[in-house]
C-alpha positions in Angstrom: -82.4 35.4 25.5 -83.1 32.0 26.4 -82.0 30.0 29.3 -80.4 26.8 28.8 -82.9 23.8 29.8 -80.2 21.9 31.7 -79.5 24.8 33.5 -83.3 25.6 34.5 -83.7 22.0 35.2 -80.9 21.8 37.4 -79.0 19.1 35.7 -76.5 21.4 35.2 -75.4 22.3 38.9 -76.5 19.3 40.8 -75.4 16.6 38.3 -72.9 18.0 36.2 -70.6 21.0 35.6 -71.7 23.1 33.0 -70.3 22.0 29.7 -70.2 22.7 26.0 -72.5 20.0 24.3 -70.5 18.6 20.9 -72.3 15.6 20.1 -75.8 14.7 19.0 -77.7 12.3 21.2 -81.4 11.3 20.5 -83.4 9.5 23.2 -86.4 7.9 21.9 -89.1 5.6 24.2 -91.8 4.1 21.8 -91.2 6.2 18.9 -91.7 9.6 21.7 -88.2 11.7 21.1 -87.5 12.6 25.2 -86.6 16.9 25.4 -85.7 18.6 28.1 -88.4 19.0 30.8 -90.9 16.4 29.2 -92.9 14.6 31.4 -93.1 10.3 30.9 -94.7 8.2 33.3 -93.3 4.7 34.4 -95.6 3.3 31.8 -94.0 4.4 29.1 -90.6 4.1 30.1 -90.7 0.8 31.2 -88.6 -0.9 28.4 -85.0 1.0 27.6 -85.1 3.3 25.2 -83.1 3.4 21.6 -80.6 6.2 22.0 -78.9 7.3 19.1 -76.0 9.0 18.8 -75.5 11.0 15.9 -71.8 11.5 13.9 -69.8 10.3 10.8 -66.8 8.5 12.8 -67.6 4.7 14.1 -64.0 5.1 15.6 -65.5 7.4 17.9 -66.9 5.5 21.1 -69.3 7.0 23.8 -70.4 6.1 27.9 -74.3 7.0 28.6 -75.1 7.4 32.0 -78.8 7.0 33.1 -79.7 8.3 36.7 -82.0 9.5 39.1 -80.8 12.4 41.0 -83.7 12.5 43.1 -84.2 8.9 44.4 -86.1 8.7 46.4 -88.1 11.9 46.7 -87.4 14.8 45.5 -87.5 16.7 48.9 -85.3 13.9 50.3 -82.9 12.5 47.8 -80.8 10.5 50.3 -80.2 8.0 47.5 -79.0 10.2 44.8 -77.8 9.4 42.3 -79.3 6.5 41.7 -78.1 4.7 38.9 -80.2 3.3 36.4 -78.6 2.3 33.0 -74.5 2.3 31.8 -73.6 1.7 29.0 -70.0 2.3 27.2 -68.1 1.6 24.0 -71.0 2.8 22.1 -69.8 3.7 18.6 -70.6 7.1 16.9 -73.5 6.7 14.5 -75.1 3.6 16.4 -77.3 3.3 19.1 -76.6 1.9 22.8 -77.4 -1.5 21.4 -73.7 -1.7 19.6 -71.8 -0.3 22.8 -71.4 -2.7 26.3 -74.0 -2.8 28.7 -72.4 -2.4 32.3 -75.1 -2.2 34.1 -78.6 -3.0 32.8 -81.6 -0.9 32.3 -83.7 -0.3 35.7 -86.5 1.3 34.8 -87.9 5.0 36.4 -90.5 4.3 38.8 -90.7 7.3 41.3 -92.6 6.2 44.7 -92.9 10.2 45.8 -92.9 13.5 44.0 -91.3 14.1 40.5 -88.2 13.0 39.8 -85.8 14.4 36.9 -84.2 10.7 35.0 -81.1 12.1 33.3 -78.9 10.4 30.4 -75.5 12.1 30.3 -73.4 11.3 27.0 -69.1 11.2 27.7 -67.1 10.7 24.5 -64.4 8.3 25.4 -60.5 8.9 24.4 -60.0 5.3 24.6 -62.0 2.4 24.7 -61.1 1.0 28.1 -62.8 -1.6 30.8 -65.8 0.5 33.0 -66.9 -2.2 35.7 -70.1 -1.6 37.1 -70.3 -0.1 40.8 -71.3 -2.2 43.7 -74.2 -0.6 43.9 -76.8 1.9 42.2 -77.8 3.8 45.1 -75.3 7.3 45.7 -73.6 7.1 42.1 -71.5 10.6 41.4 -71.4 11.2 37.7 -69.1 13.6 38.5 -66.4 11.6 40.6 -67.4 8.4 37.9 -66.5 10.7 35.2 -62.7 12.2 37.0 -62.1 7.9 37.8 -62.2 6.9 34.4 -60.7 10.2 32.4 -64.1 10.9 30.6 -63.7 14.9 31.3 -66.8 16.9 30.6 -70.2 15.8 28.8 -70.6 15.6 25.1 -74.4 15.7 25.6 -77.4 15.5 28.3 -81.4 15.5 28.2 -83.5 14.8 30.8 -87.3 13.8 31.5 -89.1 14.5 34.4 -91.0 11.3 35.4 -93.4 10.5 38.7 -95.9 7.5 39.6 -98.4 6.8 37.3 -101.7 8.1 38.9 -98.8 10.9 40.4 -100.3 14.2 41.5 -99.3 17.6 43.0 -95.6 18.7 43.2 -93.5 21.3 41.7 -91.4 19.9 38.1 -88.8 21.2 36.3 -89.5 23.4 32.9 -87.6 24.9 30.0 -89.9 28.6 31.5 -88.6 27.9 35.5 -90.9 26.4 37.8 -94.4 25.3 37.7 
């Protein structure tokens, strides 16, 4: 049997309701494809990734969400979700360059512990205005998601991420903790 990575990885649970994925999202930071559980330092997450979404209908559009559900430490997420990239009107079969950026790319950079950095695809029923929040700090994907009628998740992958000369801690795995 194998356990589903967003659910050992808590994404599912502390982020998101469990869902049923039906789209194809790739996530790619210098030519590295992100899976679940993967570990990427600041380094190499520094510029925004391409993220492709995979399909055959360009009338299809999509929101991405990029956050940080354990800003700023893990043990003490007081900040959560911390909001670190929206993007919407992203066409099926393009990449988040063709869709509107709402609120640029911040990249990851984790003072304490190991944080999961989580990229939730919505597929949109309508293309519609998204304004960005007034903050990034305390972002709920869920209550974000009910506002503008996105319903559940098409897609999700996360990377675990923590300071570059980052040591110790416990991280997320597909296998459960280690």
């Amino acid at each position: 049997m194998s356990r589903d990575t967003l659910v050992v990885g808590r994404v599912v649970g502390d982020i998101v309701d469990p869902f049923v994925k039906s789209a194809s999202m790739n996530v790619i930071y210098n030519n590295k494809k992100v899976t679940n559980g993967s570990e990427l330092k600041p380094s190499m997450v520094a510029r925004e990734p391409r993220v492709e979404i995979e399909g055959y209908d360009i009338s299809t559009h999509y929101t991405l969400v990029m956050i940080d559900p354990d800003a700023p430490s893990p043990s003490n997420p007081t900040k959560r979700e911390l909001l670190l990239w929206l993007v919407t009107d992203i066409p099926e079969t393009t990449t988040t360059s063709f869709g509107n950026e709402v609120v640029s790319y911040e990249s990851p950079n984790p003072t304490a512990g190991i944080h999961r950095i989580v990229f939730i695809l919505f597929r949109q029923s309508v293309q519609q205005t998204i304004y960005a929040p007034g903050w990034r700090q305390n972002f709920n994907t869920r209550d974000f998601a009910q506002f503008y009628n996105l319903g559940s998740p098409v897609a999700a992958t996360y990377f675990n991420c923590q300071r570059e000369n980052g040591c110790g801690g416990r991280r997320y795995v597909a296998s459960g903790w280690s």
